[in-house]
N, C-alpha and C positions, 0 to 999 in steps of 0.2 A: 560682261563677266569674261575673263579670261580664263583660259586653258591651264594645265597644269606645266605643261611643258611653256607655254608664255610668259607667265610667272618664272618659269626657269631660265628664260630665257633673258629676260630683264637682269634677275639677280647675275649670269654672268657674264653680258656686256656694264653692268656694272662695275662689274673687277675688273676691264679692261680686254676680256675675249675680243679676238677676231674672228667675225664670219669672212669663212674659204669656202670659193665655191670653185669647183673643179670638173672637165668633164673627160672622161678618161678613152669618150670617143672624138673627139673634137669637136663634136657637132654641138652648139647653143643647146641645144633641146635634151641636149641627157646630161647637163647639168647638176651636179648633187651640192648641197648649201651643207656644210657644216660646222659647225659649233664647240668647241670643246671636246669634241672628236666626236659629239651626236648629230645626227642627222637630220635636219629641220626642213619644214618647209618654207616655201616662199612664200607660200600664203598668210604664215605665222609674222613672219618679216613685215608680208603687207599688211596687216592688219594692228601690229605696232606702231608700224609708222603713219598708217591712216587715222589713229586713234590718236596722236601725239606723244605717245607715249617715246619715242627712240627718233633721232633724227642722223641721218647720213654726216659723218665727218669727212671720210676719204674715201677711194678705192684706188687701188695700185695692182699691179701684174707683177709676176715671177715665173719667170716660163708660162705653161697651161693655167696656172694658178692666180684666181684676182682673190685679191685680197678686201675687207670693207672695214671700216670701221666705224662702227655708231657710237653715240653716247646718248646718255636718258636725260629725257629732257626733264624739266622740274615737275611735273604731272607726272611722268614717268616714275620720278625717284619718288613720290608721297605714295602711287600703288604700290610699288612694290617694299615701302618702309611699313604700308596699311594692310600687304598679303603677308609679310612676318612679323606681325602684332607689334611695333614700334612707331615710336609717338615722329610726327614729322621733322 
């Protein structure tokens, strides 16, 4: 079962969102991942892509900022056509 925010999270790398993850100390570890301008976890990330649900296309940098990009994989797009009550 997923999350409410996971479900959310699907429908807007669907539309083509980028996850930004950015850290405003330099350091790896105070990283913040966002979305659409919400602020997600990694764990949300990891648990999509451990399910098969979203698979890694790119990652790129702009200054402090990497960029990602996923797309849903075909299990991916049937949950979430199956969490907004649409046929596959």
């Amino acid at each position: 079962m997923l999350t409410p925010i996971q479900l959310q999270l699907l429908a807007w790398l669907n539309l083509g969102s980028l996850i930004e993850r950015t850290s405003v100390t330099g350091r790896p570890s105070d990283t913040e991942t966002c979305v659409a301008g919400r602020v997600i976890t990694d764990q949300d990330l990891d648990t999509l892509e451990g399910r098969e649900l979203i698979e890694l296309l790119s990652i790129w940098r702009i200054g402090p900022v990497e960029y990602r990009r996923y797309g849903l994989t075909g299990f991916g797009l049937s949950v979430l056509h199956a969490s907004q009550g649409l046929s596959p």
